[in-house]
C-alpha positions in Angstrom: -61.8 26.8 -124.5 -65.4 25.8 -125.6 -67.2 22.8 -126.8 -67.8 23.1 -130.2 -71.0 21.4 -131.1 -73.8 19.2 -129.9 -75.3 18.6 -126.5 -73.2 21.3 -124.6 -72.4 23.4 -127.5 -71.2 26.7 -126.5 -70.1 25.9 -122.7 -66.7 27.3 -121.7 -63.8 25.4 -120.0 -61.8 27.2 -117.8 -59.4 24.9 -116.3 -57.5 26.4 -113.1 -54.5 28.0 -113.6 -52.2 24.9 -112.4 -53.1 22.9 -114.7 -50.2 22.5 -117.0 -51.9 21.1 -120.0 -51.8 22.4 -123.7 -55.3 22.0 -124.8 -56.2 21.1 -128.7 -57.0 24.7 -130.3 -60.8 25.4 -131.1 -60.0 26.1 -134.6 -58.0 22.7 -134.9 -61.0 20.9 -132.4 -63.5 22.3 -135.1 -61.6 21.1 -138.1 -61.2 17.8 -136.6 -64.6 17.2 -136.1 -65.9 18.6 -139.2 -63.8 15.6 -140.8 -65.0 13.0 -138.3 -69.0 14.3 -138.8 -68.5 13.2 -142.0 -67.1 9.7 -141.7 -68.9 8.5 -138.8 -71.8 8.2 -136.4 -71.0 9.3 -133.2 -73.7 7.5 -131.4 -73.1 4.8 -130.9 -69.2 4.8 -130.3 -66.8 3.6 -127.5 -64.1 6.5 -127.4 -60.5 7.1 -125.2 -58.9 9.9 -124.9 -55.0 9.6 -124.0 -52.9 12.4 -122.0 -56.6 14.0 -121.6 -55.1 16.9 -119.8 -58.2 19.1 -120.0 -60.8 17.0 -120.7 -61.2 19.0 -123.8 -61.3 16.6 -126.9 -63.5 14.1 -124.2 -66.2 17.2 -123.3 -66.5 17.4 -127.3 -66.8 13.4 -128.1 -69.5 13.3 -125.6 -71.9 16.3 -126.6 -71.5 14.6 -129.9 -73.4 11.0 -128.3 -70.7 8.9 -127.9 -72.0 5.9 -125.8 -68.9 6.2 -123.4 -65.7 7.7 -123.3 -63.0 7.2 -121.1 -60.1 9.5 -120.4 -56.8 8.8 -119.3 -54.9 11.5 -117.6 -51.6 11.0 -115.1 -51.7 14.4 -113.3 -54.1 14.5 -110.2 -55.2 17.8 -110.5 -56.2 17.1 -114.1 -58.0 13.8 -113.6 -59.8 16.2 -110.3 -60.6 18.9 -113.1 -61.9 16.6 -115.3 -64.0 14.8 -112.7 -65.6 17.8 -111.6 -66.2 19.1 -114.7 -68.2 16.1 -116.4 -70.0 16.6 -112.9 -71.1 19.7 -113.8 -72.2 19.1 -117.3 -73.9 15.9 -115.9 -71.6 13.7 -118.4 -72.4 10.2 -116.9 -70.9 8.5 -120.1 -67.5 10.3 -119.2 -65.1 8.4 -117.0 -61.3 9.3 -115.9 -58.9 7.0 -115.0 -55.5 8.2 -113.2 -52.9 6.5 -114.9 -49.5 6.7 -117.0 -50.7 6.0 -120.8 -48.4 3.7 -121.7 -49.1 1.5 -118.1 -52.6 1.4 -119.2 -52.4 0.3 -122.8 -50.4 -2.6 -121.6 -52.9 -3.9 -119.4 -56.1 -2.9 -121.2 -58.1 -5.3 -122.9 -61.0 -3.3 -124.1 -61.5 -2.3 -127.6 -62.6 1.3 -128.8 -63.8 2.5 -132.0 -62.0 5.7 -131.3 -58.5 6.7 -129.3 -57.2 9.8 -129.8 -53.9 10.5 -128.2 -52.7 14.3 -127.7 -49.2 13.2 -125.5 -46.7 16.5 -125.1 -45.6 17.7 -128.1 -41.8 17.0 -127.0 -42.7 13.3 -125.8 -39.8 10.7 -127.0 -41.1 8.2 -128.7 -44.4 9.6 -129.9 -44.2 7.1 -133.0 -44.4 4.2 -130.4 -47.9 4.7 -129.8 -49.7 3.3 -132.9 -47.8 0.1 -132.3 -48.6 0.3 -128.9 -52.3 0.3 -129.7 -51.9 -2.5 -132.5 -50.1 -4.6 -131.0 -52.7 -4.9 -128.2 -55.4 -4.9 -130.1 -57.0 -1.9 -129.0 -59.0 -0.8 -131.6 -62.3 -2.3 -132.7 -62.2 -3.7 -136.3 -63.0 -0.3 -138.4 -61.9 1.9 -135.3 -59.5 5.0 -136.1 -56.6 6.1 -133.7 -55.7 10.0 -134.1 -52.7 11.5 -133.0 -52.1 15.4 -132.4 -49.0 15.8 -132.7 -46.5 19.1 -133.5 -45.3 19.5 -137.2 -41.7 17.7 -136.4 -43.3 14.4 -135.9 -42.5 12.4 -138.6 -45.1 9.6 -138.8 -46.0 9.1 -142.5 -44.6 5.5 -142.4 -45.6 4.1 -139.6 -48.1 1.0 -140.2 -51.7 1.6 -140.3 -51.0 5.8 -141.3 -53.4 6.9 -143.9 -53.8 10.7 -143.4 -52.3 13.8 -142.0 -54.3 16.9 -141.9 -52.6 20.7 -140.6 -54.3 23.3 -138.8 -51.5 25.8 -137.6 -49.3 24.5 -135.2 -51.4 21.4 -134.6 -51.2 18.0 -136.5 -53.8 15.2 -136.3 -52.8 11.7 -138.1 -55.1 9.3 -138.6 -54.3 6.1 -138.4 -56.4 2.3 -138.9 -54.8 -0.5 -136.9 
């Protein structure tokens, strides 16, 4: 796994061998960001990353600029991964926070102008989280939520869907709540 562009382009991830995460392809990663390059400015932006497993999609949010991203990972050797990896690459801007997703969103009362959520591809429920980040008003006004998600997910109808976009096995949907 690499970061794909800016700041720390080209670095490589290797994550120990425990961790049990699936991280977001580099092909898909690339595609993704080639789509959000052209719809917004990175700079500026206040970003969480849900069920960060790797710190992958983080490490790539924050050699684009974003002001400050905050990943939220429940696994301890993954949050210690992340930690000591944003150590490394001197990522002040990146902060993880050891905690069940849904535990957090409840209690959160920040707003971002970006969440992206990769949860396990088998996770029940998956279709709960837009509503999730709605309802609590987690998005700044003109923020996006994106979802990876595996091709069985169904989420076309969910409120605040507007776009689905396929690279191989991975899914993103984007979604304005």
């Amino acid at each position: 796994m690499r970061i794909v562009s800016g700041k720390y382009k080209g670095r490589l991830i290797k994550p120990p061998k425990k961790i049990k995460a699936r991280p977001t392809t580099d092909f898909a990663k690339e595609n993704l960001f080639n789509i959000l390059e052209t719809r917004i400015d990175f700079e500026d932006k206040e970003v969480l990353d849900l069920f960060a497993g790797t710190g992958n999609m983080s490490y790539e949010f924050v050699s684009r600029g974003c002001k400050s991203v905050i990943a939220i990972e429940l696994n301890y050797p993954q949050v210690k991964f992340i930690k000591e990896t944003a150590n490394k690459m001197e990522m002040p801007q990146l902060k993880v926070k050891k905690a069940e997703v849904f535990s957090f969103l409840a209690s959160c009362s920040q707003q971002y102008d970006i969440i992206f959520a990769d949860p396990p591809y088998q996770m029940a429920n998956i279709e709960k989280l837009p509503e999730v980040i709605s309802q609590n008003k987690l998005l700044k006004p003109e923020g996006m939520f994106i979802l990876e998600h595996s091709k069985q997910a169904d989420l076309y109808t969910i409120h605040g869907f507007y776009e689905n976009r396929n690279y191989g096995s991975v899914n993103f949907s984007f979604f304005s709540l």
